[in-house]
C-alpha positions, 0 to 999 in steps of 0.5 A: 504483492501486486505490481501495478502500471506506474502511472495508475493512482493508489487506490485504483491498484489497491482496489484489487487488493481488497478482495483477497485481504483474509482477516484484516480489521485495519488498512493503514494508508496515505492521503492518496487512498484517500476516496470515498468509495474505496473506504465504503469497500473497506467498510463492507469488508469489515476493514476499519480504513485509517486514512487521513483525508486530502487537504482539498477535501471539504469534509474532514474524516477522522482517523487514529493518528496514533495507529496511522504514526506506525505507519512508518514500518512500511515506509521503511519496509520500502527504503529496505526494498529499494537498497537492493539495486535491480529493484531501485533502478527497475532493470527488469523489463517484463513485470513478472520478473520484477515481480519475482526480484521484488518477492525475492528481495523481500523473502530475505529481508524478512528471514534476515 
């Protein structure tokens, strides 16, 4: 998990992801991923990206939309997170501790 400022765009907080993904071969993710020099970092990686382009984007790049439709179950993995209420309304005011609450919730949602 990584908690990032609510006003940073998408890709600037998964940039610090990238570096500590072991053994990922895809990343799904939505259209506001969607930057050239984050998919070349993907790329250098090894990560095949599955990111479908912006609207405004003036070269389309493909990508598997069977695979991107799974993309789902981490939607859903975040509708889950939010039915726990100190996490949906943000209670915590230090970031550590909705971090903690966030892994908390998050730790019972996958053993239950």
């Amino acid at each position: 998990m990584y908690l990032s400022a609510g006003q940073t765009s998408d890709y600037t907080g998964a940039a610090g992801l990238v570096s500590g993904m072991p053994g990922v071969k895809v990343l799904l993710a939505d259209r506001g991923y969607d930057a050239d020099w984050f998919r070349n970092t993907l790329m250098d990686k090894g990560i095949t990206p599955c990111i479908p382009s912006k609207k405004n984007r003036k070269v389309q790049i493909e990508h598997d939309a069977i695979l991107y439709k799974k993309r789902h179950k981490i939607e859903n993995m975040f509708g889950r997170l939010k039915d726990w209420r100190r996490v949906a309304m943000r209670f915590d005011r230090r970031a550590d501790i909705f971090l903690s609450a966030c892994a908390l919730a998050a730790i019972v949602m996958f053993w239950l």
